[in-house]
C-alpha positions as CSV (number, residue, x, y, z in Angstrom):
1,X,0.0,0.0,0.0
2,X,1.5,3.0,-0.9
3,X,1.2,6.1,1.7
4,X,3.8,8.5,0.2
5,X,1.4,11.6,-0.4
6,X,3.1,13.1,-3.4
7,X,3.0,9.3,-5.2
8,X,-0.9,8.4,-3.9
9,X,-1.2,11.9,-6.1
10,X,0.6,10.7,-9.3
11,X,-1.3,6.7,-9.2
12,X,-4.4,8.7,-9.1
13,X,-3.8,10.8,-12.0
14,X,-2.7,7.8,-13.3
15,X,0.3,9.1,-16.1
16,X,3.9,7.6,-16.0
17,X,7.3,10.2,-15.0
18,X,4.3,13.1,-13.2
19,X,4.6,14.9,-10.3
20,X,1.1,16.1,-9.1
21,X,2.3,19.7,-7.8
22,X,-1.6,21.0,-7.1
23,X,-4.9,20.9,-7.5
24,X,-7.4,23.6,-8.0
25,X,-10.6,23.1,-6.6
26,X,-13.4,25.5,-7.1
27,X,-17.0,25.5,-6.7
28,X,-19.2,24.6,-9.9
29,X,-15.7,24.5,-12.0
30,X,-13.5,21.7,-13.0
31,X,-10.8,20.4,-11.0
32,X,-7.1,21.4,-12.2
33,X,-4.6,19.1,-11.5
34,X,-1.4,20.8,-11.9
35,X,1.7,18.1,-13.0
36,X,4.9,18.6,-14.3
37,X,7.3,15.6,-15.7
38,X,10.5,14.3,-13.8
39,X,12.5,14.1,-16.8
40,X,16.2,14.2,-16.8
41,X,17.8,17.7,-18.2
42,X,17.7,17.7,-21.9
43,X,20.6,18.0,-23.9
44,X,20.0,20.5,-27.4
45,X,19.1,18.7,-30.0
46,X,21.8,20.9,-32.4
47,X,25.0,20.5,-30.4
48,X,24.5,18.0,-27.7
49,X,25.5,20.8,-25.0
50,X,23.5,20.5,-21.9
51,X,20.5,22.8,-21.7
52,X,19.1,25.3,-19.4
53,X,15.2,25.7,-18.1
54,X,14.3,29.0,-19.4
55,X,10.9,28.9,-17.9
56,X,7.6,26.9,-17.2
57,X,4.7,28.0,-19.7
58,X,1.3,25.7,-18.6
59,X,-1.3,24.0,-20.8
60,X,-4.4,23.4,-19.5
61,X,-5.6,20.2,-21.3
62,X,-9.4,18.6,-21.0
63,X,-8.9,15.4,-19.4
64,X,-11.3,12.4,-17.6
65,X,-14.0,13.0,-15.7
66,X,-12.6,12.7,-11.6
67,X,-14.9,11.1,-9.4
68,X,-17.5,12.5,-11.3
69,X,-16.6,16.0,-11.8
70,X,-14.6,17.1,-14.8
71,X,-11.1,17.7,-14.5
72,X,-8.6,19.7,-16.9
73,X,-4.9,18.6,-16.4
74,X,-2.8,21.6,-16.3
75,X,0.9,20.9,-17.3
76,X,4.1,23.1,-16.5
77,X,6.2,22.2,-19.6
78,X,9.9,22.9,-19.3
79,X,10.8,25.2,-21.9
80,X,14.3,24.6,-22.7
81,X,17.4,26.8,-23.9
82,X,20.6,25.9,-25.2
83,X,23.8,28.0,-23.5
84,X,25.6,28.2,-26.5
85,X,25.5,31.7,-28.7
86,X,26.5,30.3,-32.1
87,X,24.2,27.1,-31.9
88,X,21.1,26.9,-34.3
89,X,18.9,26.0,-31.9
90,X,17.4,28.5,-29.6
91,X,15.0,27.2,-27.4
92,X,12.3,24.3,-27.5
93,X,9.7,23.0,-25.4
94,X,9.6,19.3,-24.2
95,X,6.8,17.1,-25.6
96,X,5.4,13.6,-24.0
97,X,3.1,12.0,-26.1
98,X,1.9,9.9,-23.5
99,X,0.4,12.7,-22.1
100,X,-1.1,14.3,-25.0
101,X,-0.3,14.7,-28.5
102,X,2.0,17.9,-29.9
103,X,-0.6,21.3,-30.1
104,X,-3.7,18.8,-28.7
105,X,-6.1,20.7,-26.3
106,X,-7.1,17.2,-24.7
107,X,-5.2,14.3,-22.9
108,X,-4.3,11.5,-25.2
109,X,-6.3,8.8,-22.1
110,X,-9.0,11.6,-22.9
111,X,-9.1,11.6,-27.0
112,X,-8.9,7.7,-26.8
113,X,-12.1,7.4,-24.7
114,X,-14.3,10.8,-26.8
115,X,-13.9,8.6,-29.6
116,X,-15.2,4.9,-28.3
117,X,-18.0,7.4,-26.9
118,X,-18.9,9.2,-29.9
119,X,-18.1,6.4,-32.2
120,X,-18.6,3.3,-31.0
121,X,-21.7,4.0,-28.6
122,X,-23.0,6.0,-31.0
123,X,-23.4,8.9,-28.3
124,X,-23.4,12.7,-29.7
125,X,-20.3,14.8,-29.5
126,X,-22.2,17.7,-27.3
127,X,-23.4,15.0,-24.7
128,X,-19.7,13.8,-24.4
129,X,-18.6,17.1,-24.4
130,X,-20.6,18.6,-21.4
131,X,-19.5,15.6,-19.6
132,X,-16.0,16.6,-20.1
133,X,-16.4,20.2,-19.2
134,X,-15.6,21.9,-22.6
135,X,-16.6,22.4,-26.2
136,X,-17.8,20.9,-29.1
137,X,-15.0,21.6,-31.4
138,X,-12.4,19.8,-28.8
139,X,-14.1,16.4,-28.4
140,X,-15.0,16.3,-32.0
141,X,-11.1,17.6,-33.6
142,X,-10.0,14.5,-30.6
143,X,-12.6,12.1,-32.5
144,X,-11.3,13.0,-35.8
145,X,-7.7,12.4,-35.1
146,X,-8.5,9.3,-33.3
147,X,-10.7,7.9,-35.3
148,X,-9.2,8.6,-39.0
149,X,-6.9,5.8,-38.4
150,X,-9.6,3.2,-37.8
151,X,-11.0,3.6,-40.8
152,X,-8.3,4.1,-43.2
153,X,-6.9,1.3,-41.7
154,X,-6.2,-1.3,-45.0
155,X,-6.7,-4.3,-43.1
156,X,-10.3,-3.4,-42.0
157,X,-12.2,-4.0,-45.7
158,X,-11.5,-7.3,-46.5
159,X,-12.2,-9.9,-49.2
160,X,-15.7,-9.4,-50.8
161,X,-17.7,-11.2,-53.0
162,X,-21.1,-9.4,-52.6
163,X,-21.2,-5.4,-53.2
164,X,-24.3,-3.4,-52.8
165,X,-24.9,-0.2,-53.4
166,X,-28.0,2.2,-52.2
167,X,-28.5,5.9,-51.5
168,X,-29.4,7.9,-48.2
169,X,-30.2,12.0,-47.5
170,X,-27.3,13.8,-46.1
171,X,-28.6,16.7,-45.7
172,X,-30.8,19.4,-46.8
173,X,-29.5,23.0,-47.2
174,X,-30.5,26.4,-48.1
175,X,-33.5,28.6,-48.1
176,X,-35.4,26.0,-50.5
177,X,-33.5,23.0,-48.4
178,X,-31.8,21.4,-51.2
179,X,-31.4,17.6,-51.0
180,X,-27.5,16.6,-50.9
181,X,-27.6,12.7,-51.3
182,X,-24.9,10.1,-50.7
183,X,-24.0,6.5,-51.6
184,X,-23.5,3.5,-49.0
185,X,-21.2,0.8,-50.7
186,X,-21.8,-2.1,-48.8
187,X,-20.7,-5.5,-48.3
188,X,-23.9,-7.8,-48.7
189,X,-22.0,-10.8,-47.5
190,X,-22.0,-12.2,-44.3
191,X,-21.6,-10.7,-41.9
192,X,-22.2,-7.3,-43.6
193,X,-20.2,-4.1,-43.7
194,X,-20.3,-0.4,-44.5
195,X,-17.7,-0.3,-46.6
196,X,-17.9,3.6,-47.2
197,X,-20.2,6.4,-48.3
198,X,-19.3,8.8,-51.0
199,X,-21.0,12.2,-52.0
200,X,-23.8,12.2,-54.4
201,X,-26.1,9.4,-55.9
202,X,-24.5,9.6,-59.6
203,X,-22.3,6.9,-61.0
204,X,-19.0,9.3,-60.3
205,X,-18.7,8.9,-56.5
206,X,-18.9,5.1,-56.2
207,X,-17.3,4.1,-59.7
208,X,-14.4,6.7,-58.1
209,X,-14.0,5.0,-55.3
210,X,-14.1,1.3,-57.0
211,X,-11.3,2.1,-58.8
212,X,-9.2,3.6,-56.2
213,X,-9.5,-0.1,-54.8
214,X,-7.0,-3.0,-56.0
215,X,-7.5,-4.7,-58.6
216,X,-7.3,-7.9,-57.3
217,X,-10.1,-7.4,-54.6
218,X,-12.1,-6.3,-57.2
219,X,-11.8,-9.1,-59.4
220,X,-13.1,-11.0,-56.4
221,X,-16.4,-9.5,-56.1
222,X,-18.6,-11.7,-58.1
223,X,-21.9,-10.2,-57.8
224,X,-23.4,-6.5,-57.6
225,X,-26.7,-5.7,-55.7
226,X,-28.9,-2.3,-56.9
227,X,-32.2,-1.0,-56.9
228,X,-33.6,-0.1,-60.1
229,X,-30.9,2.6,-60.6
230,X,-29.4,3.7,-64.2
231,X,-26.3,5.4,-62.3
232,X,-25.5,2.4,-60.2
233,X,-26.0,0.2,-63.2
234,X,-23.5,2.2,-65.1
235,X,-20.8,2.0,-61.7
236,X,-21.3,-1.9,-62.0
237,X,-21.0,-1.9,-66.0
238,X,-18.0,0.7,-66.0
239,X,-15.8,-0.4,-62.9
240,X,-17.2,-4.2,-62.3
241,X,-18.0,-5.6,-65.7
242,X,-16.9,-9.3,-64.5
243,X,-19.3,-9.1,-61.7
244,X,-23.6,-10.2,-62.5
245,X,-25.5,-7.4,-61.5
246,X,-28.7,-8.6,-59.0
247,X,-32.0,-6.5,-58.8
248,X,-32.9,-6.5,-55.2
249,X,-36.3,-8.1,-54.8
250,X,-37.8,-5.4,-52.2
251,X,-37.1,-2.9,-54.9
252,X,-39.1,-4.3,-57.4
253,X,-41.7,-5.0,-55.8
254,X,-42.1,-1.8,-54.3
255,X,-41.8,-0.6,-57.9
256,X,-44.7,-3.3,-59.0
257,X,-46.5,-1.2,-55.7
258,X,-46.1,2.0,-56.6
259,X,-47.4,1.6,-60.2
260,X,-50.5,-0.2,-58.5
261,X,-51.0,2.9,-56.9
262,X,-50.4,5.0,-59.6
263,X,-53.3,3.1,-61.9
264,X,-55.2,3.4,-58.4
265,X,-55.3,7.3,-58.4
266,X,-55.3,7.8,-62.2
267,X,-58.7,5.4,-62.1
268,X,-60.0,7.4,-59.2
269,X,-60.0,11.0,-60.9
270,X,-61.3,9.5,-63.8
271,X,-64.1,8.0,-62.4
272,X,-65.3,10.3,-59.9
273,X,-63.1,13.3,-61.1
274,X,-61.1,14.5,-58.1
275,X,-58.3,12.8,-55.6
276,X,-59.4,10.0,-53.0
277,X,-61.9,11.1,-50.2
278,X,-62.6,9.0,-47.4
279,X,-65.7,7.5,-48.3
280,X,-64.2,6.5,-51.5
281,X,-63.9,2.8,-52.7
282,X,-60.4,2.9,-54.0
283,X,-59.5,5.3,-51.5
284,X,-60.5,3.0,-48.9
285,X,-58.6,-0.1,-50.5
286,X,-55.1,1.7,-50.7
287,X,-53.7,-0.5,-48.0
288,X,-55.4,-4.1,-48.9
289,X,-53.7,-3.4,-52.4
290,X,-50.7,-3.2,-51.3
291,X,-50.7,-6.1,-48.9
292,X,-49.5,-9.6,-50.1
293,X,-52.2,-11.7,-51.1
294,X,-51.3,-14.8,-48.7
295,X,-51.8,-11.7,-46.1
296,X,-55.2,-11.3,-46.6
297,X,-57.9,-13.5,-45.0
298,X,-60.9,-14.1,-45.9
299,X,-63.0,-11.2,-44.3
300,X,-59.7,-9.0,-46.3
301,X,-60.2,-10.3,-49.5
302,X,-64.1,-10.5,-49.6
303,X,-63.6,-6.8,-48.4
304,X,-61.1,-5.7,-51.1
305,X,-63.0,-7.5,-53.9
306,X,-65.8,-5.6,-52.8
307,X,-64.2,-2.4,-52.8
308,X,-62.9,-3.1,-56.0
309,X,-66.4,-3.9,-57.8
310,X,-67.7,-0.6,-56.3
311,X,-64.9,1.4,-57.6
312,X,-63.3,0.0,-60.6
313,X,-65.6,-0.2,-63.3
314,X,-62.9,-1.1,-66.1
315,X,-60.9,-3.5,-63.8
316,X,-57.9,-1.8,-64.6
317,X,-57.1,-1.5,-60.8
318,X,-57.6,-5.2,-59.7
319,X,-55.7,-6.4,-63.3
320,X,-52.5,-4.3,-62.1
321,X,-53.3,-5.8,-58.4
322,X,-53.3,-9.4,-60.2
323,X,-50.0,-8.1,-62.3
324,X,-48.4,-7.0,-59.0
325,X,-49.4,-10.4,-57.2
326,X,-48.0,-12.3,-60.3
327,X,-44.3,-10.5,-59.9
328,X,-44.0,-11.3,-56.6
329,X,-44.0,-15.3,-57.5
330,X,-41.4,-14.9,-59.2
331,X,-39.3,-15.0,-55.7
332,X,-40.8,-18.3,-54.8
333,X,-39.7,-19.9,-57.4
334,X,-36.1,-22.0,-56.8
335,X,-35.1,-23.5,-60.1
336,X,-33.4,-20.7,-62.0
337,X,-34.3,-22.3,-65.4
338,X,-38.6,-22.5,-64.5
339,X,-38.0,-18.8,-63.2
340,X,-36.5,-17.2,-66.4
341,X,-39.5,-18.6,-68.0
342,X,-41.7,-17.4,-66.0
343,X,-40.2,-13.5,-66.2
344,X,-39.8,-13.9,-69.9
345,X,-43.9,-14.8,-69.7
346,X,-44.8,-12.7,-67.3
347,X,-43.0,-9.7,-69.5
348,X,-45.0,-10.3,-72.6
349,X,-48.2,-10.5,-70.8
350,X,-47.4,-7.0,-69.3
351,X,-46.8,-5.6,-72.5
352,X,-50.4,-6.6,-74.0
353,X,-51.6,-3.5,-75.7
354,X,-54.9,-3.7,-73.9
355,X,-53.3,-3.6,-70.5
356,X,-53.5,-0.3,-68.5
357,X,-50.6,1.8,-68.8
358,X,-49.0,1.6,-65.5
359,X,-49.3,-2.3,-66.0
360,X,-47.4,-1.6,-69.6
361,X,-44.8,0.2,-68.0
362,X,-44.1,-2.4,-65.2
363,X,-43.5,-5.2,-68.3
364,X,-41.2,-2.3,-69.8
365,X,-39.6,-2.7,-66.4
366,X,-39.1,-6.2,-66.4
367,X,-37.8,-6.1,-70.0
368,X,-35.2,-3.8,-69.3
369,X,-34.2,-5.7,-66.0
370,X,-34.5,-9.0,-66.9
371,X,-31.3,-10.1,-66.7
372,X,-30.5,-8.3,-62.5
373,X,-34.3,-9.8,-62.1
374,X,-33.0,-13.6,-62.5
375,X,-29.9,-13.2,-61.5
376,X,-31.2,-13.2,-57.6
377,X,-31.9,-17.1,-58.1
378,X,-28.6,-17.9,-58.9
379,X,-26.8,-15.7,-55.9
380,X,-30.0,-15.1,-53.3
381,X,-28.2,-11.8,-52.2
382,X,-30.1,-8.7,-51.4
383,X,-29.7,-5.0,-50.4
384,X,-31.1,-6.4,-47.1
385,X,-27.9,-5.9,-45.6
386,X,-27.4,-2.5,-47.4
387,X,-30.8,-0.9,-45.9
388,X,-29.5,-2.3,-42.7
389,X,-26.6,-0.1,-43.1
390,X,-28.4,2.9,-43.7
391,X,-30.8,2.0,-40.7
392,X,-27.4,2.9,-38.4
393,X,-26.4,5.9,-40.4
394,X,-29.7,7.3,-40.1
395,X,-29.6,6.2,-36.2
396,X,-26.5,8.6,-36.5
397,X,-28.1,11.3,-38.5
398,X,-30.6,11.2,-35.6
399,X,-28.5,11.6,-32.6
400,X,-26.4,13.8,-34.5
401,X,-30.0,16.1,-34.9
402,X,-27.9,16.5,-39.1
403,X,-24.7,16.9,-40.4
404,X,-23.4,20.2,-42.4
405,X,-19.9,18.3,-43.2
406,X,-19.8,15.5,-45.1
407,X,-16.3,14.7,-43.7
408,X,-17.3,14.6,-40.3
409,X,-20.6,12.3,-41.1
410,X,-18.3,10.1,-43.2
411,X,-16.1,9.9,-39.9
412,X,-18.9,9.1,-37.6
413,X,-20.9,6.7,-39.8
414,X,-18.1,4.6,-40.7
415,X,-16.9,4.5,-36.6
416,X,-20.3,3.3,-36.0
417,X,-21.4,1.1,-38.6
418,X,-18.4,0.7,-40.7
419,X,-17.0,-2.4,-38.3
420,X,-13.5,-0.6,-37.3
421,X,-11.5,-3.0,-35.5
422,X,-11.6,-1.0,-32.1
423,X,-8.8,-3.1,-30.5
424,X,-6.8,-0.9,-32.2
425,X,-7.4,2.1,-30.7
426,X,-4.7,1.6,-27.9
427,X,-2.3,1.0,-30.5
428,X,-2.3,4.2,-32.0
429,X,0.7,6.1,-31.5
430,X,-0.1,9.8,-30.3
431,X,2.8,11.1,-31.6
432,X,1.9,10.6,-35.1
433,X,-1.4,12.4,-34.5
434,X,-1.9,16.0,-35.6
């Protein structure tokens, strides 16, 4: 048990070569431990001569919380001088990394723990930083410099054979909030990864960032998940072209949904000449329409059917329900062979000329898809793991009440939901942060 006052001072403060000289304690303010190091006399770095103190400037630096109140360690730094008149070097100031990195304004303990706080627990960076006792800028410059070297670290996107892609809102600026959108590049595989998010929703930002990649890991990804996107087709055609894209199921048949709706509201103002009311029949079937058939019970479908006769005097509605129901078997189908004829069927019933036109333009869709469409049945991945992803970003965006920099979302998505290996964090050598 150690009962040497000075040394109980230094275990608690808990740094290696400190002297605790003081502590400041005042009322509603944090405590200021006052250390200084008990390093040897330096010799100058230009001549080897032995150096003189020339004084003791302080800097206060943000450290942990102390029993609950926060705490700023304040250290004397020797500032050192060389004797000699004709050396080059002047004077410098003595530097320990182990207590914080060179120009930091927070304990390198401290910028270690803001940034499993911030990024692994997902907490915000104001939270963290009233709990520490000083501004937002500090904890989130600490989280940057800590955090950077997780996820440029090489090692931590591996092998992948499953890439998806899928866009999320950044953020919306300006007097007319303008929509900035971003791309989540994803590994479907399993287990699933945010690989990283790039600016915009074009084909530019992730076809960039595909070849910026080896070549070799990208000759191992074999397949390439999208939505119905052009621009993401044209990333996997332009950067991937070894790779079979896949159409992810949920996206076409919320497609197959959404023109069901449209032939829904175009067949309402025809008929009855203005937008759904409540007491109207198709109105009042939007939501049995869009619910899957094997859903429904009997009471449901007796009630849609009925809704249907009432309101649909063409059929057109309950022939693009039938279409929509029809697409959606093609997902329970599990020879790949059976399936491509049924899309290749199903497509030239679409395109009947005496179809509605929303049911027309979902056969257009399949024609131009067909090939992502059956290529599910040979590699049964999804953007399942991609929305996932963008579940935790937006969990971020949340927390994080939006983001005006897209480096610093970029930074805390990718801490969070980007699978970092955090045992690395006390590996990281301060003195290489800036």
């Amino acid at each position: 048990m150690e009962t040497n006052a000075t040394r109980m001072c230094a275990l608690l403060v808990g740094l290696p070569d400190v002297t605790v000289v003081g502590v400041e304690d005042r009322p509603d303010r944090p405590l200021r431990v006052h250390v200084e190091t008990t390093a040897e006399v330096d010799g100058c770095t230009g001549c080897g001569t032995r150096a003189w103190v020339k004084d003791r400037p302080t800097v206060a630096l943000v450290d942990l919380p102390v029993f609950g109140r926060p705490a700023v360690l304040v250290w004397r730094k020797r500032r050192w001088r060389c004797p000699e008149p004709e050396c080059e070097v002047s004077t410098w100031t003595e530097t320990d990394p182990r207590i914080a990195p060179s120009r930091a304004a927070m304990t390198d303990r401290a910028g270690r723990w803001v940034t499993v706080q911030v990024g692994r627990e997902g907490r915000t960076v104001a939270e963290v930083a009233r709990e520490l006792g000083c501004d937002w800028h500090t904890v989130m410059d600490a989280v940057a410099a800590y955090g950077t070297p997780l996820v440029e670290n090489p090692d931590r996107i591996g092998p992948v054979t499953a890439l998806g892609l899928d866009e999320t809102l950044f953020a919306r600026t300006g007097r007319w909030r303008r929509q900035h959108w971003c791309t989540s590049i994803v590994d479907v595989g399993r287990p699933a990864q945010l690989l990283d998010v790039v600016p915009g929703r074009t084909a530019a930002g992730p076809s960039a960032w595909l070849e910026a990649q080896p070549q070799a890991w990208r000759d191992g990804i074999a397949w390439g998940v999208l939505d119905l996107s052009g621009p993401y087709r044209k990333t996997f055609t332009d950067t991937l072209p070894h790779a079979a894209q896949v159409a992810d199921p949920f996206h076409l048949v919320k497609h197959a949904n959404a023109k069901l709706d449209e032939c829904r509201r175009r067949v309402q103002n025809e008929t009855l000449g203005h937008r759904g009311r409540r007491d109207d029949p198709l109105y009042k079937s939007r939501r049995l329409l869009t619910k899957g058939h094997e859903r429904l019970d009997d009471r449901g479908e007796a009630k849609l059917l009925g809704l249907l006769a009432a309101g649909d005097p063409k059929g057109e509605v309950r022939l693009a329900w039938h279409a929509k129901e029809t697409l959606r078997g093609i997902y329970a189908i599990d020879d790949p062979a059976i399936a491509e004829e049924f899309v290749t069927e199903l497509t030239d019933d679409l395109l009947d000329i005496d179809h509605p036109p929303e049911v027309r333009s979902l056969g257009r869709t399949l024609r131009r898809w067909h090939d992502q469409i059956l290529a599910w049945h040979r590699s049964r991945v999804s953007n399942g793991p991609t929305e996932a992803a963008n579940n935790l970003i937006k969990r971020i965006k949340r927390v994080g009440f939006g983001f005006r920099r897209f480096a610093h979302y970029r930074l805390r998505v990718l801490l969070y939901a980007g699978r970092p290996n955090w045992n690395l964090i006390n590996t990281i050598d301060p003195a290489q942060i800036r």
